[in-house]
C-alpha positions as CSV (number, residue, x, y, z in Angstrom):
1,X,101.2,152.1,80.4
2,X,98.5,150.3,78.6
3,X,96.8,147.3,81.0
4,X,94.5,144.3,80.4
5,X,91.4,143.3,81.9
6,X,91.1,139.4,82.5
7,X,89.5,139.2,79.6
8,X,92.2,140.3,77.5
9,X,94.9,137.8,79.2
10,X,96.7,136.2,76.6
11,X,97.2,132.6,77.7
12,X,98.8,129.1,76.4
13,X,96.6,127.4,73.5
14,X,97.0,124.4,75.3
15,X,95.1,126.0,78.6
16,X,92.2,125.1,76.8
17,X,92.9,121.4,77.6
18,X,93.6,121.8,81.2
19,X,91.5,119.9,83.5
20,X,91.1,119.8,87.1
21,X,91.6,116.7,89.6
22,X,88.3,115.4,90.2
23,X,90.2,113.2,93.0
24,X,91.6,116.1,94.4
25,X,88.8,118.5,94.0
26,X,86.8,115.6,96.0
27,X,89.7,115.5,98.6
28,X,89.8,119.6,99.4
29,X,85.7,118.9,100.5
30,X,86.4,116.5,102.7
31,X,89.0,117.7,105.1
32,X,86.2,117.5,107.4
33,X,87.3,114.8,109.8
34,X,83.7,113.8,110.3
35,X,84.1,112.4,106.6
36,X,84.0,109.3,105.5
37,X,86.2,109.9,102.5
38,X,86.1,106.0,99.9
39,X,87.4,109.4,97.3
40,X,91.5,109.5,97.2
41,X,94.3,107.3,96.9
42,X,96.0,108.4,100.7
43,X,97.9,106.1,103.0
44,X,96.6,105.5,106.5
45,X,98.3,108.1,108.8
46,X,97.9,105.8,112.0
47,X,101.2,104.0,110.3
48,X,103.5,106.9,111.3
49,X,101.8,108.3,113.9
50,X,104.7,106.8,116.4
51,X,107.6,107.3,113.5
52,X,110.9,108.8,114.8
53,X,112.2,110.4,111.3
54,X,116.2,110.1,110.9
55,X,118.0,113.5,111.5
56,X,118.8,115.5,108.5
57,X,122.6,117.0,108.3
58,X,123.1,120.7,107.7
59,X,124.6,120.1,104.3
60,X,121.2,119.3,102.7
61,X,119.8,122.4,103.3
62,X,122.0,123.7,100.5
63,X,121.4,123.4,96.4
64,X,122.1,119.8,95.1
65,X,121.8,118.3,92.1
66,X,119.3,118.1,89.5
67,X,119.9,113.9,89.6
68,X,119.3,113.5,93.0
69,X,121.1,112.3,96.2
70,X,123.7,109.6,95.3
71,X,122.9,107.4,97.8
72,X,119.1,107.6,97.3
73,X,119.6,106.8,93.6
74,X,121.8,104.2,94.4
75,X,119.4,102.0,96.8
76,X,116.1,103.3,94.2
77,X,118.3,102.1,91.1
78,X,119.7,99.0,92.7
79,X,115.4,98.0,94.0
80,X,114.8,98.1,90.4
81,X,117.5,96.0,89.0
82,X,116.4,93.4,91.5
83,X,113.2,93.5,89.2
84,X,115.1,92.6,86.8
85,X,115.4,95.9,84.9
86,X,119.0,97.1,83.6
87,X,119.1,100.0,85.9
88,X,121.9,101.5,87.7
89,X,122.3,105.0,89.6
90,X,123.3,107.3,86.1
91,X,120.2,106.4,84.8
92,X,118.3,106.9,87.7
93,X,116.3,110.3,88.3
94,X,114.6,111.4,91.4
95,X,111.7,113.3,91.0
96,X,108.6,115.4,93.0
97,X,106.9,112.4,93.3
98,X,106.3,110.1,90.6
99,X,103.9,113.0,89.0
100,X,106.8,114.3,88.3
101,X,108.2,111.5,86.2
102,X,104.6,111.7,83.8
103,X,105.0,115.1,83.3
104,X,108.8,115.2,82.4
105,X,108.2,112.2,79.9
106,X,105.3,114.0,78.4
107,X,107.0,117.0,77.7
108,X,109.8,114.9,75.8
109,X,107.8,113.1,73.7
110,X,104.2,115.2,73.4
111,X,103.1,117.9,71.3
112,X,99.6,119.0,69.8
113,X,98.8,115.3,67.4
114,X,100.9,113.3,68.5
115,X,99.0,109.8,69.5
116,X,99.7,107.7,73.0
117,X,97.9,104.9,74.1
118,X,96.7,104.1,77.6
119,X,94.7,101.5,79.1
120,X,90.5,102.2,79.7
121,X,90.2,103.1,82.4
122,X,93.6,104.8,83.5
123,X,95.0,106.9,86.3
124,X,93.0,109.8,85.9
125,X,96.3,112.7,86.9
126,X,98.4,110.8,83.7
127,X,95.3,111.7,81.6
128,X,95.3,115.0,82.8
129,X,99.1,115.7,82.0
130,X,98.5,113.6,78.6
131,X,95.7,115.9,77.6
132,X,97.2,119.1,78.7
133,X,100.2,118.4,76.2
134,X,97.3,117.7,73.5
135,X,98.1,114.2,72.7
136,X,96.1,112.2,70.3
137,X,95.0,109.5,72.7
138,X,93.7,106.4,71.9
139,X,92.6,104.0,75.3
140,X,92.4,100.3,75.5
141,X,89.8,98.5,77.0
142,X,91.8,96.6,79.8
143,X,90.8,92.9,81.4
144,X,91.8,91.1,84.2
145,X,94.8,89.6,82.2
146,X,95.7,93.3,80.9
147,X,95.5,94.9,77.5
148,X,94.9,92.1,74.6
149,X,98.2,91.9,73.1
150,X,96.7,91.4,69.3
151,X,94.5,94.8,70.3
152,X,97.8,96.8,70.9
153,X,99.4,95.8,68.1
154,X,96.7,96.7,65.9
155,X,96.4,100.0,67.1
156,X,100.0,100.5,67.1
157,X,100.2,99.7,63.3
158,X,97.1,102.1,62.6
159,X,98.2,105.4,64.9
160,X,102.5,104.9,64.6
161,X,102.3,106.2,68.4
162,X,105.8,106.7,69.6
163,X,104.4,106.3,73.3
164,X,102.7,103.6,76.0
165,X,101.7,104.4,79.0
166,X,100.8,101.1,81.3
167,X,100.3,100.8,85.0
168,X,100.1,97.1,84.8
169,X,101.0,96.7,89.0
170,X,97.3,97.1,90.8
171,X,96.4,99.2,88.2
172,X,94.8,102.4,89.6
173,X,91.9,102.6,89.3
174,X,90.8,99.1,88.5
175,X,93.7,97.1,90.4
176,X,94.6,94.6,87.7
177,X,97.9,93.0,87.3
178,X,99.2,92.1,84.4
179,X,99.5,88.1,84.3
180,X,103.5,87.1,83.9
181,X,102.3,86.5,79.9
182,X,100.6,89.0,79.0
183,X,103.8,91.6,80.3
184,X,105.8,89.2,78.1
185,X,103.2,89.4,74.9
186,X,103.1,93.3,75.5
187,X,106.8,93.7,75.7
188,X,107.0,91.4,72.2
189,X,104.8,93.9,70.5
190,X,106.2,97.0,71.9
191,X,109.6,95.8,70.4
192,X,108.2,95.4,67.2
193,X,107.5,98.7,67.1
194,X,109.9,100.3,68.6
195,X,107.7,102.3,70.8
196,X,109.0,103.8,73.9
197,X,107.1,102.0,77.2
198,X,106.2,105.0,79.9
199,X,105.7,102.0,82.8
200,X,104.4,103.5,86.4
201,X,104.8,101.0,89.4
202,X,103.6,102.9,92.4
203,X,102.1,100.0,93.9
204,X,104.3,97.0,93.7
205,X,105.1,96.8,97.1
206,X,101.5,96.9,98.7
207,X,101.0,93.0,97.9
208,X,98.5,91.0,99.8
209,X,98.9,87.5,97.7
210,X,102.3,86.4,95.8
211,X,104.5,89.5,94.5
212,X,103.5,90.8,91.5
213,X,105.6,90.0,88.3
214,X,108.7,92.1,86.8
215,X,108.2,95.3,85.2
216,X,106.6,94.9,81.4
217,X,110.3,96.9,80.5
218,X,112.2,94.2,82.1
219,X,110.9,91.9,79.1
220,X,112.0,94.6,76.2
221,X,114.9,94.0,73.8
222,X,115.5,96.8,72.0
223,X,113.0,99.7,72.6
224,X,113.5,102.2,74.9
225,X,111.6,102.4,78.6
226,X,111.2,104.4,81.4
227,X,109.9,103.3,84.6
228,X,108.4,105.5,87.6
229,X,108.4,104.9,90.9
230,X,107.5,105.9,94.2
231,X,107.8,106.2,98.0
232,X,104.5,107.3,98.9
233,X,102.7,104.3,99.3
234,X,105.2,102.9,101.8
235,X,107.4,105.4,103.7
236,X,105.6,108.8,104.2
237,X,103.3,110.8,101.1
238,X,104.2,114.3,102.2
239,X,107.9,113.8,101.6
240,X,106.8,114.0,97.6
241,X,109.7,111.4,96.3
242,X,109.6,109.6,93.1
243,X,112.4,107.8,91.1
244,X,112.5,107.6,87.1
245,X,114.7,105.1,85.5
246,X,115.1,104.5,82.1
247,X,117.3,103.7,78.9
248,X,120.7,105.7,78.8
249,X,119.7,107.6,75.5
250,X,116.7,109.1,77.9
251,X,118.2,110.4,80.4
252,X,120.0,113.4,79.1
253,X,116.7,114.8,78.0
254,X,114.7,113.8,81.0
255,X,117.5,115.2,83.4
256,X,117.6,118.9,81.1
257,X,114.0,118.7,81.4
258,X,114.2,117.9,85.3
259,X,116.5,121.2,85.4
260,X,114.1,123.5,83.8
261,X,111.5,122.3,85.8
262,X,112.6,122.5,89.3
263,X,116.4,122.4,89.7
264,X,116.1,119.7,91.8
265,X,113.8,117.9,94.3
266,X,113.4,118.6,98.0
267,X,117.1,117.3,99.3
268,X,116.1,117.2,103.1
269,X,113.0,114.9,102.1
270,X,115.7,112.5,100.2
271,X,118.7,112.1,102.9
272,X,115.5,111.7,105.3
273,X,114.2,108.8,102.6
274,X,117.5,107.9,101.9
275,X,118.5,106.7,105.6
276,X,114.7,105.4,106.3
277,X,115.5,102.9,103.1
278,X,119.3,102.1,103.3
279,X,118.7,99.5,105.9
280,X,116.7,96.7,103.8
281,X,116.0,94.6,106.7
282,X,113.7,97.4,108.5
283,X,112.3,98.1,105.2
284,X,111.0,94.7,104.6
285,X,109.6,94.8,107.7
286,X,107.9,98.0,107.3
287,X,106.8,96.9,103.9
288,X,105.5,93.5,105.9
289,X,103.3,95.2,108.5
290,X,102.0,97.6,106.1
291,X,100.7,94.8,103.9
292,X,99.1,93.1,107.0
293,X,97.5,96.1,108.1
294,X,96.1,96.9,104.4
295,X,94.6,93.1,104.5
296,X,92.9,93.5,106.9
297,X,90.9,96.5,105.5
298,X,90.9,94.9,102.1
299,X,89.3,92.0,103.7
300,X,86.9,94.1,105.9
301,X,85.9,96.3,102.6
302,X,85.2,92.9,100.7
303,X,82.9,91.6,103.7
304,X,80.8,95.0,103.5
305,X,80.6,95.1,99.8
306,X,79.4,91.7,99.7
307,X,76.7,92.9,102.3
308,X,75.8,96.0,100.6
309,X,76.6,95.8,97.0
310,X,76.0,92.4,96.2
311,X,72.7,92.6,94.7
312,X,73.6,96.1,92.5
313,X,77.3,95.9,91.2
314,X,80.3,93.7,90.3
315,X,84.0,94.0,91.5
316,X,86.9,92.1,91.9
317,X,89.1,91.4,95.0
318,X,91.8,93.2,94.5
319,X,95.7,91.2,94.8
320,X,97.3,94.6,96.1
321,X,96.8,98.5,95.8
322,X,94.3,100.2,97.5
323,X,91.5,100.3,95.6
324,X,88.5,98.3,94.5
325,X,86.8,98.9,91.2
326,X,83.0,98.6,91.3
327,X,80.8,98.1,87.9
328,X,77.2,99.1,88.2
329,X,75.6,96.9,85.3
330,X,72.4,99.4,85.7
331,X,73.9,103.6,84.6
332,X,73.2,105.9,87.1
333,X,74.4,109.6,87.7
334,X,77.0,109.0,89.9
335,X,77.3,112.9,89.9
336,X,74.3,112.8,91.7
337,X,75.4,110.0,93.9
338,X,78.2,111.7,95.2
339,X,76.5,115.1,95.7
340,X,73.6,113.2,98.0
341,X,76.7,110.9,99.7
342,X,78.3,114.3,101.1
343,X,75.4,115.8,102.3
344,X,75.5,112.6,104.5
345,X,79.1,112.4,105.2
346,X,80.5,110.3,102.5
347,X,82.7,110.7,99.6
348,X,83.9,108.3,96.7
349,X,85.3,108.6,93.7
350,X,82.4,108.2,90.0
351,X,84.5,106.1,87.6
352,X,84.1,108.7,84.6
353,X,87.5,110.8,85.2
354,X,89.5,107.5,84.4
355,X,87.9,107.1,81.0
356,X,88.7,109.6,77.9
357,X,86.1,112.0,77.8
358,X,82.8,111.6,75.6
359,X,83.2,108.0,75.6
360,X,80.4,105.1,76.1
361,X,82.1,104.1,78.9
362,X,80.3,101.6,81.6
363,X,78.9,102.9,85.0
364,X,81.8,102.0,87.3
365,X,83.4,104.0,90.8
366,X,86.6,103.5,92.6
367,X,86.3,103.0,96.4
368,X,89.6,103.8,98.4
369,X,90.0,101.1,101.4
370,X,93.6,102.3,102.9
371,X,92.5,105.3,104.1
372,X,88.8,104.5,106.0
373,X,88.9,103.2,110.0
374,X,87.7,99.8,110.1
375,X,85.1,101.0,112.5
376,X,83.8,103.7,109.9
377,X,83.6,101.7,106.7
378,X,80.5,99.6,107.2
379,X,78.7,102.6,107.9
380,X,79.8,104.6,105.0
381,X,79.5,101.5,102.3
382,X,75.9,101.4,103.7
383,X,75.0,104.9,103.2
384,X,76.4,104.9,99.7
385,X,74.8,102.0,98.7
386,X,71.8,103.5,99.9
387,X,71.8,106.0,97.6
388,X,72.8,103.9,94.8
389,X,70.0,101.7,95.2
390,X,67.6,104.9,95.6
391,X,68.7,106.3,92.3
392,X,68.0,102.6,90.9
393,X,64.0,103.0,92.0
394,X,63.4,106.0,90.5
């Protein structure tokens, strides 16, 4: 029987677009607990370090199906017609997290040439599935307002893309949110051209001023939508639960896709989400304290930055998310920067991964605040800023 050295492996064409998580790559260094890790996006763990989870009956140990638990649907569908969105349980998918929901849509509507736009800078794991699939993708430089409506529809008339893919909810990385008029304006010129809106809303419920506007898809009158969601950012991450709703002529596809993919999604994880979220009165409240407790470190992150970043970079406070998005007017090789940050115990995510490759992009990094102790996070915004303002001298 003839074999094959490595060499010799025959693999995918579209390997040769695969890219690595820079986030994630960052997070397997730091499992050190001595780290002061700014890098990921991850929830603070001292909010369920008391939390009784709900017992989980026999019967979901078995197969289910590909959908997802009715009753987990049911409350995930009817949260997002409260938004305002047509949405009910039969359009309503649940998915490995809401990863899941990029790479199903992806593979419905991507192949080698075919253009997508995104916002500059974006979430760097959608650019990963995006390129992987070898879209033709064209970024948008985005403001505090959004992406310039007139900008879109330009770009839209020159490239014919049948996709959009916004995260216009404290955007990750940069945490804008999409002004009430601008979703409107977007949603105008996305109906003009028919072109299907991929909208991710992780975030929405991490609010730390007035609740963020409805969905951009909840403005659309004719052109098809789907919208991701998540339960990471406020019940528990490891449980790996997302939700995808969208138009009915969607679903189908997405749900034969789901099927190929995974069967179905873990069914203990969703009775256990299901029971934690059927009772909206202790979700609030859970929802409540998690938003005080993320204030408070927003707030603290704002003080230090103000103390040690004042005089070298630009940022702005951030109205929810986890995340603050620093521009360095001076470039520096924030490569460099984080190499000489870990030596000293400190990790942080260089703003590069969330821009397109090879373009002239400014010098910006994303700093995590959910995640750091309080007691911990003027020391490490004092070290890196150290090192920032080293490379600056030289």
């Amino acid at each position: 029987m003839p074999t094959q050295t490595p060499s010799e492996i025959r693999l995918a064409g579209r390997i040769k677009n695969l890219t690595g998580s820079v986030a994630r790559d960052i997070l397997s260094r730091t499992q050190n607990k001595d780290i002061i890790s700014f890098a990921g996006g991850l929830p603070d763990a001292s909010l369920w370090q008391n939390l009784q989870l709900p017992a989980t009956p026999p019967a979901a140990y078995q197969y289910g199906p590909s959908e997802g638990e009715l009753p987990l649907r049911q409350i995930l569908a009817s949260r997002a017609a409260t938004l305002g969105l047509p949405a009910n349980a039969q359009t309503t998918l649940i998915t490995s997290g809401s990863q899941q929901g990029l790479d199903l849509a992806a593979k419905l509507f991507l192949e080698a040439g075919t253009p997508l736009i995104l916002e500059a800078p974006t979430y760097l794991a959608a650019l990963q599935v995006f390129q992987l699939f070898e879209a033709n993708i064209h970024a948008l430089p985005l403001n505090a307002e959004g992406l310039e409506p007139d900008a879109l529809d330009a770009l839209l008339t020159r490239t014919q893309a049948p996709l959009v893919y916004l995260n216009p909810t404290f955007q990750n990385p940069s945490g804008a949110c999409y002004s009430l008029k601008r979703r409107k304006q977007i949603a105008a010129v996305l109906d003009a051209h028919n072109t299907v809106l991929l909208e991710d809303d992780p975030y929405r419920d991490i609010s730390y001023e007035d609740d963020a506007p409805p969905p951009i898809a909840r403005f659309l009158q004719k052109t098809p939508w789907i919208y991701l969601s998540s339960v990471s950012k406020t019940l528990i991450p490891g449980l790996r639960l997302g939700s995808l709703c969208c138009s009915p002529q969607l679903f189908e596809p997405l749900l034969k896709l789901k099927q190929a993919a995974d069967l179905h999604s873990n069914r203990p994880a969703q009775f256990v989400a299901a029971q934690m979220l059927d009772n909206p009165a202790e979700n609030q409240k859970r929802i409540l304290a998690l938003r005080h407790h993320y204030r408070q470190k927003r707030d603290h992150m704002q003080s230090a930055l103000q103390q040690h970043f004042g005089d070298i970079a630009q940022w702005t406070l951030p109205r929810g998310g986890m995340f603050f998005w620093l521009t360095l007017p001076q470039s520096r090789d924030l490569a460099a920067a984080l190499e000489s940050t870990l030596q000293q115990g400190v990790a942080f995510m260089p703003g590069s991964p969330f821009f397109l490759p090879k373009q002239n992009n400014p010098c910006c990094l994303r700093l995590n605040f959910s995640l750091v102790p309080l007691e911990k996070m003027q020391q490490g915004l004092r070290i890196l800023s150290s090192v920032l303002k080293r490379q600056q001298s030289n």
